[in-house]
C-alpha positions as CSV (number, residue, x, y, z in Angstrom):
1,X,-157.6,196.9,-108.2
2,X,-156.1,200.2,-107.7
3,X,-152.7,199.0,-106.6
4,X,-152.6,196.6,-109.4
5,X,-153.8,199.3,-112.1
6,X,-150.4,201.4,-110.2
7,X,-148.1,198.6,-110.7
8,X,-148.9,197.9,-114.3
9,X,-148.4,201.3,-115.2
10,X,-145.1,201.3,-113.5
11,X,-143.6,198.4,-115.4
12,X,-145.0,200.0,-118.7
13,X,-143.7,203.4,-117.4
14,X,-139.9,201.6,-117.2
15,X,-140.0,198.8,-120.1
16,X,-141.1,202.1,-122.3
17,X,-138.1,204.3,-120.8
18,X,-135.4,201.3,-121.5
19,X,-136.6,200.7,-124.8
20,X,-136.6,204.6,-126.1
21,X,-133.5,205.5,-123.9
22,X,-131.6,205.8,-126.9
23,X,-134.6,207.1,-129.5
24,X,-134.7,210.3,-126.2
25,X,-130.7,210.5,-126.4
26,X,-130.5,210.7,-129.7
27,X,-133.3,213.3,-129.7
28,X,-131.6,215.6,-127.0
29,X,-128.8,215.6,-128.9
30,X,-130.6,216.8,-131.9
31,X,-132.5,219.5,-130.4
32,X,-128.5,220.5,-129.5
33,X,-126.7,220.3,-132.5
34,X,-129.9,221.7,-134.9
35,X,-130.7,225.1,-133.5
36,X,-133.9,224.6,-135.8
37,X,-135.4,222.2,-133.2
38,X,-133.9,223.5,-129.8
39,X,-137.6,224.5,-128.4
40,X,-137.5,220.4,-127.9
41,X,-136.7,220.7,-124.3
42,X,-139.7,222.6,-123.7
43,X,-142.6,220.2,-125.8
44,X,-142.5,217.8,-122.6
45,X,-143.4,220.9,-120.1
46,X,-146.0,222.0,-122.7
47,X,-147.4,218.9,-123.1
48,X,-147.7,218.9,-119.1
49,X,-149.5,222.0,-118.8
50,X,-151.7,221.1,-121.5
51,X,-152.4,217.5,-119.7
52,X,-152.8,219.6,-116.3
53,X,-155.6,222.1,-117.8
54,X,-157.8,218.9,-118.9
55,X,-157.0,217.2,-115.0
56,X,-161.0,218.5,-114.3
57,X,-162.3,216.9,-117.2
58,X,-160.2,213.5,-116.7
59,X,-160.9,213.5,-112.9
60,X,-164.7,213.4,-114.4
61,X,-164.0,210.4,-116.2
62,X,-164.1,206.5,-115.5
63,X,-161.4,204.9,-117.0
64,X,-162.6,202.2,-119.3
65,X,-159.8,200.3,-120.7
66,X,-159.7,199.4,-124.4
67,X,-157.8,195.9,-125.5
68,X,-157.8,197.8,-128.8
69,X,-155.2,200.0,-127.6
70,X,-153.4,197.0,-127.6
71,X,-152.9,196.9,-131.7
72,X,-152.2,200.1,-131.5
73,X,-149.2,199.5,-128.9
74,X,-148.1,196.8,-131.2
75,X,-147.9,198.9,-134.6
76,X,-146.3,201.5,-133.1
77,X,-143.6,198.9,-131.4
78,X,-143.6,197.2,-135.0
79,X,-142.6,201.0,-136.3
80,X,-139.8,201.7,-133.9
81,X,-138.5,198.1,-134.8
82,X,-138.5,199.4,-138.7
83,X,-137.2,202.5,-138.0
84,X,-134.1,200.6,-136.1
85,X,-133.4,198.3,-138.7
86,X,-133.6,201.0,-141.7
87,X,-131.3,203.7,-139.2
88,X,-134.5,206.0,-139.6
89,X,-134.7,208.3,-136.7
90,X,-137.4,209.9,-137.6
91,X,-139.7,206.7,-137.5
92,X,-138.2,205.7,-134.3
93,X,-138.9,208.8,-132.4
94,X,-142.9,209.3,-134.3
95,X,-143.3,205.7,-133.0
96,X,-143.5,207.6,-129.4
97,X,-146.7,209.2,-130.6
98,X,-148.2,205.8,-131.8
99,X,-147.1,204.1,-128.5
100,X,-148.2,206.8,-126.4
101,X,-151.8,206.7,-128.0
102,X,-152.2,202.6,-127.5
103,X,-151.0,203.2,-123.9
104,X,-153.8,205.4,-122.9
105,X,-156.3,203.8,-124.6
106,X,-155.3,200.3,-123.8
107,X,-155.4,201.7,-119.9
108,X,-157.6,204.5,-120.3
109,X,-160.3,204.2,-122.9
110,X,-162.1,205.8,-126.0
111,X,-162.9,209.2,-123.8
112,X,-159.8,210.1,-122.1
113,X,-158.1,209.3,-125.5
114,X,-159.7,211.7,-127.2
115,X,-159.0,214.3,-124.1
116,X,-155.5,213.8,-124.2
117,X,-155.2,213.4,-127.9
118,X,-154.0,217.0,-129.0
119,X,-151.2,216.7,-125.9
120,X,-150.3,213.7,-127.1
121,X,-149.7,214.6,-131.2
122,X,-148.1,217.2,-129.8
123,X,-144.9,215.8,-129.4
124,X,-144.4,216.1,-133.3
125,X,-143.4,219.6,-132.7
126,X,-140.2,217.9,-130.9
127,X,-139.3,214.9,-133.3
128,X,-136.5,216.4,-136.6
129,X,-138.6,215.9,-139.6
130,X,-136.1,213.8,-142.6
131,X,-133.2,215.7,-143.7
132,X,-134.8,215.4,-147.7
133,X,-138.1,216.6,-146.6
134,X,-136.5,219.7,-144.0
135,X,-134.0,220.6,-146.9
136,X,-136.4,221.2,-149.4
137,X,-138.9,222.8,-147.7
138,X,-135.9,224.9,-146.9
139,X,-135.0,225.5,-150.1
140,X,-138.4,226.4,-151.5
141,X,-138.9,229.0,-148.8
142,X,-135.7,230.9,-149.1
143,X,-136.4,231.4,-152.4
144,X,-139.8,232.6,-151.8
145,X,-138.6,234.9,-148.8
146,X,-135.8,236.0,-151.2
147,X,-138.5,237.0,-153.9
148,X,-141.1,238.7,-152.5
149,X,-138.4,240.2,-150.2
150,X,-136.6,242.0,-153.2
151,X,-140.1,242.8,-154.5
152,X,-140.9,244.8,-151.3
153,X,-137.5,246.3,-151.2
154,X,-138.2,247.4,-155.2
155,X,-141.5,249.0,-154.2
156,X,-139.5,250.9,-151.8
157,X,-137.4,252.4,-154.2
158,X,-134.1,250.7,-153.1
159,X,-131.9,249.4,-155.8
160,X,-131.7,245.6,-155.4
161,X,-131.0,242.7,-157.7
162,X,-131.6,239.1,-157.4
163,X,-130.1,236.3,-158.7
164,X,-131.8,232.5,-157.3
165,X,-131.2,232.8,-153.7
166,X,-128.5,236.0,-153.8
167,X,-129.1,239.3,-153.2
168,X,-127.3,241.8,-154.5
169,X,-126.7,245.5,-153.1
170,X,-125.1,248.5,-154.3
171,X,-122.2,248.2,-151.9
172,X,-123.0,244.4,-150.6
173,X,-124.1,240.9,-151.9
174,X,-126.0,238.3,-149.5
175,X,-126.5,234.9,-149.6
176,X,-130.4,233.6,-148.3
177,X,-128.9,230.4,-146.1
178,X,-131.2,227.7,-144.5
179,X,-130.7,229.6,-141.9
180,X,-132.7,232.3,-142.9
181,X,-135.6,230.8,-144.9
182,X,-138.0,230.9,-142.1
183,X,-138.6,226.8,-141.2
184,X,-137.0,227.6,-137.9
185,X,-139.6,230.1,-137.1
186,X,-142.1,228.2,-139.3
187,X,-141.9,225.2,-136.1
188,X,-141.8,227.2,-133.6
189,X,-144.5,229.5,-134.5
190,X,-146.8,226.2,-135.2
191,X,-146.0,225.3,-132.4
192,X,-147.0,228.2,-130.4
193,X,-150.0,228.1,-132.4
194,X,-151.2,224.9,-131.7
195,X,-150.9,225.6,-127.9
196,X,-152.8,229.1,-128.7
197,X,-155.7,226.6,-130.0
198,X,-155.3,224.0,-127.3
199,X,-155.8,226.7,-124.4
200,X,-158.0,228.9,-126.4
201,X,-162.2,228.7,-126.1
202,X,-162.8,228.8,-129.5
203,X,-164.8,226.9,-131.4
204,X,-163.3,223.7,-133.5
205,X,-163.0,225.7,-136.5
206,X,-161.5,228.9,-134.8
207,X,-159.3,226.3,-133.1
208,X,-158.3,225.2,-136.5
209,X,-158.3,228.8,-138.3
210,X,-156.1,230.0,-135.1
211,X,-153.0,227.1,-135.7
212,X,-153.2,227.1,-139.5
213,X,-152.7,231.3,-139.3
214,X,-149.5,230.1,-138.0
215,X,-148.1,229.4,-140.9
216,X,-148.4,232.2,-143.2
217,X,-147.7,234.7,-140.4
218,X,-144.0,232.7,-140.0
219,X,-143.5,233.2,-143.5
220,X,-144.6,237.2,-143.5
221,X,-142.5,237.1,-140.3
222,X,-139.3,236.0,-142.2
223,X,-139.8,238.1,-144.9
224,X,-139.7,241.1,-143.1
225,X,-136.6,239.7,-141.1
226,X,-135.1,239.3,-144.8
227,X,-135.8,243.4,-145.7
228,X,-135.0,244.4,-142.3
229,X,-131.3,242.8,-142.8
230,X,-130.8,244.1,-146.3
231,X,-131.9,247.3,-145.4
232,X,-129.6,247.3,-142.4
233,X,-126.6,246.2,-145.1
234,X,-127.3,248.6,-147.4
235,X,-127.4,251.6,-144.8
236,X,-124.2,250.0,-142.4
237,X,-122.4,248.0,-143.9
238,X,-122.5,243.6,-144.0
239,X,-120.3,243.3,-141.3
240,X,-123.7,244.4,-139.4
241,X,-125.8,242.2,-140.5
242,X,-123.5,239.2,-139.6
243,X,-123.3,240.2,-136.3
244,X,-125.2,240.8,-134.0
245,X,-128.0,242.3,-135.8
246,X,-128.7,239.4,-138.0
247,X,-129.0,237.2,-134.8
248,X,-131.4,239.7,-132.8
249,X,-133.3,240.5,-136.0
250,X,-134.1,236.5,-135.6
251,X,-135.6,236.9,-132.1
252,X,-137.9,239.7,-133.9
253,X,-139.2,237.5,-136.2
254,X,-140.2,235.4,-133.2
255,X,-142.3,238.5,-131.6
256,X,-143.4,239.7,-135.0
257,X,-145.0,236.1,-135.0
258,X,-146.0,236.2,-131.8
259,X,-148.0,239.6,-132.2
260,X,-149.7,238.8,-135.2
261,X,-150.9,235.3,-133.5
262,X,-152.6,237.2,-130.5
263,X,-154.1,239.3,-132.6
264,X,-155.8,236.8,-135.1
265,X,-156.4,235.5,-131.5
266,X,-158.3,238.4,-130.7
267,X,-160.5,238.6,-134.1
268,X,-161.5,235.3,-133.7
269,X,-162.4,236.3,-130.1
270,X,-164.9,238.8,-131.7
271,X,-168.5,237.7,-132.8
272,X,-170.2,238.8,-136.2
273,X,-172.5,240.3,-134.0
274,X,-170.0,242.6,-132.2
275,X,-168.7,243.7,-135.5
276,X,-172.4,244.8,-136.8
277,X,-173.0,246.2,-133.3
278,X,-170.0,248.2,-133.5
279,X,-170.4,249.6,-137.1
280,X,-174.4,250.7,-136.1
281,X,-172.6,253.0,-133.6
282,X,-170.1,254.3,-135.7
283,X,-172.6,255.0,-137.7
284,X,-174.9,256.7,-135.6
């Protein structure tokens, strides 16, 4: 049983990887060419830790195979066949997500399904999402990182203008590019997020308040990324900020993120009781 179990998932294991051989090339070579998406290479080592901290609770488990994992299989098959035929990437590589999910429950079962469900979804956080959908996303958040950026920089007392996604400065003008309206750091901070939650002992909701955090704390991120550059403009010159500063000022924004996620991490951490606990002693 357990040696035909083994040989089964085998021949899935390589049918699977001569069918998506060119869905993963043409992935790799996205995660290359869009520096957006070039934490790709590291999802499918993510997605093995996170697999490899639940290998206690699956060890626990009897696998009970479910033949409705089967329809699953099939629509997500049915999905990579669509996205071939309309030259949609994005369908073909999501359809690893729906395919991934009918495996394990076709071999696995309800249970270990559910265990392995958050690893498994995550591989979204490696998949390009549709150039229309990524551009105007783009496009709305450079303008709001370009407004509340020169609103900040106003209640500082600098003199700035702005003109739709221009800056203008006494001795400079900048341009707010894709490149600087945050959805880089928006994925990759969601991402981080979403592992944060996965790993963390939080309840559901704190799981949930913990990922979602992500997203406006990538946005305040960027912003301050923005009035860190135009400050550095104004003060040096532009020839500064499209150097080397206005790439290091990028791997801030990362750790900016990265702080304010551990330490919503930590006020979750803390109970109500703590908090009333703590203000009795202040107060005494």
């Amino acid at each position: 049983m357990v040696l035909r179990k083994t040989v089964l998932i085998a021949v899935i294991a390589l049918l699977l990887a001569v069918l998506y051989y060119p869905v993963i090339s043409h992935l790799m070579s996205s995660w290359q060419a869009n520096p957006d998406y070039s934490h790709g290479y590291f999802i499918p080592f993510i997605i093995g830790y996170m697999v490899y901290r639940k290998r206690g609770e699956l060890q626990a488990m009897a696998c009970k195979p479910n033949n409705w994992g089967i329809l699953l299989l099939l629509l997500g098959l049915i999905q990579l066949v669509l996205g071939i035929i309309g030259a949609e990437h994005f369908l073909q590589s999501s359809s690893i997500i729906v395919v991934a999910l009918g495996i394990v429950l076709f071999l696995a079962g309800v249970k270990m399904t559910r265990v392995l469900l958050a690893p498994v979804l995550y591989l979204m956080f490696m998949i390009p999402l549709p150039a229309i959908i990524w551009n105007n996303f783009a496009f709305s958040l450079r303008l709001a990182a370009s407004k509340v950026a020169v609103a900040s920089m106003h209640a500082m007392g600098m003199t700035v203008l702005r003109e739709g996604n221009l800056i203008y400065l006494p001795n400079a003008s900048l341009e707010v590019m894709d490149a600087c309206s945050g959805m880089r750091s928006l994925v990759s901070l969601m991402a981080l997020g979403a592992l944060f939650a996965f790993i963390s002992r939080h309840s559901i909701w704190k799981k949930w308040t913990l990922f979602l955090s992500s997203i406006p704390i990538a946005i305040v991120s960027n912003i301050m990324r923005l009035i860190i550059v135009v400050v550095m403009v104004q003060a040096y010159g532009k020839e500064v900020a499209l150097g080397a500063t206005h790439t290091f000022s990028g791997i801030i924004v990362f750790f900016i993120g990265l702080v304010f996620l551990l330490v919503v991490n930590k006020l979750l951490s803390v109970s109500p009781k703590q908090v009333a606990r703590t203000i009795v002693n202040r107060h005494d």
